[in-house]
C-alpha positions in Angstrom: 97.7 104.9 114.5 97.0 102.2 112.4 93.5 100.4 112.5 94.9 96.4 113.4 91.7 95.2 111.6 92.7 97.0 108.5 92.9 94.7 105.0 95.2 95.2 102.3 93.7 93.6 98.8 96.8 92.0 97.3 95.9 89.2 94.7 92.7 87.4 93.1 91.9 83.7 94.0 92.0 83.3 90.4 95.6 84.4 90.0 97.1 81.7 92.0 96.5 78.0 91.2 96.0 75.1 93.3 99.5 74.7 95.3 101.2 77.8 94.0 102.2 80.8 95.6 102.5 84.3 94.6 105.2 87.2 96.5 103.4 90.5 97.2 104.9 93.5 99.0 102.9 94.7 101.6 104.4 98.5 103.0 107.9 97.3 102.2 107.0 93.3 103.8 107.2 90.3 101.4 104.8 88.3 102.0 103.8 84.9 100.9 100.5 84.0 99.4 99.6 80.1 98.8 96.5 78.4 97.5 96.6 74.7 99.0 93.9 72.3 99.0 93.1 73.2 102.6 92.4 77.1 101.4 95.1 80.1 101.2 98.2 80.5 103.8 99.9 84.0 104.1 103.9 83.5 105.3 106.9 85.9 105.3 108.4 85.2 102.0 111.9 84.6 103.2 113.1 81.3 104.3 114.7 81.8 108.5 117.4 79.9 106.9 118.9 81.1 103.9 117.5 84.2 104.0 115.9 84.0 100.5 112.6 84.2 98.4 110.1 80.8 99.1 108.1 82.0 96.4 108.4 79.2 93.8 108.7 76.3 96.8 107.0 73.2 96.4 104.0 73.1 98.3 102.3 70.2 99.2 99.4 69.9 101.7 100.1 72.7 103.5 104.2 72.4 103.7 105.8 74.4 101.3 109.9 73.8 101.1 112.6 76.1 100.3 113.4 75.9 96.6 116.9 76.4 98.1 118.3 74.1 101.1 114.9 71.9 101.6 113.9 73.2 104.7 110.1 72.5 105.2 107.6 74.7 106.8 103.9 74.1 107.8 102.2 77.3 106.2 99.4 77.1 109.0 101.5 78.0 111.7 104.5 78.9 110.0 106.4 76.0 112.5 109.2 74.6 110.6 108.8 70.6 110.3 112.3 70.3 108.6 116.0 71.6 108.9 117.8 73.2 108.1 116.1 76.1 109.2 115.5 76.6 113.2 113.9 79.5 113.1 109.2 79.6 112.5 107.8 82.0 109.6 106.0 85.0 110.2 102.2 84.4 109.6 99.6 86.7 108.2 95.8 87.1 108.4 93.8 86.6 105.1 90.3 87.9 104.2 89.1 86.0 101.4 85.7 88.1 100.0 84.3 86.5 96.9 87.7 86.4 94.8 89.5 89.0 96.3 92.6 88.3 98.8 93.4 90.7 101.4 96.2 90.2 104.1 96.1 92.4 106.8 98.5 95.3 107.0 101.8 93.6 108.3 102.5 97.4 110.1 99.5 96.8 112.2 
């Protein structure tokens, strides 16, 4: 049984720029890393639209859009503030010690 407190490291703060994003896989889950001005977001890293990759979507404040269709998404809550998608993202816990990111283990 897996330990729900348990951390993966996945990135380095210095890795990812101010509103950018990088796609880790996480036991087989994509997952969604963003640096915003309000700190880093974790999402699924597939939009409940189209089905595809929002790693490379324009983030601003904490919205990131699908570089696809356009729909928008608030990566605090994973709510979506825009169609076309219906459907909220998956969030994920961060751990942020000194410059290393950890999400925590999406099998959990």
């Amino acid at each position: 049984m897996n330990n729900p407190e348990e951390y993966i490291q996945v990135s380095d703060t210095t890795d990812i720029e101010l509103g950018n994003s990088v796609s880790v896989n996480v036991n087989g889950t994509k997952i969604l890393i963003c640096n915003t001005e309000e700190g880093f977001f974790a999402v699924q890293d597939r939009c409940t639209h189209a089905l595809i990759p929002l790693c490379g979507g324009f983030i601003q404040g904490t919205l990131i859009s699908c570089p696809l269709h356009g729909a928008v998404f608030d990566l605090k809550t994973g709510e979506v503030m825009a169609p076309p998608a219906f459907e909220d993202l998956q969030t994920f816990k961060l751990k942020i010690e000194g410059t290393s990111v950890s999400v925590q283990n999406p099998d959990a």
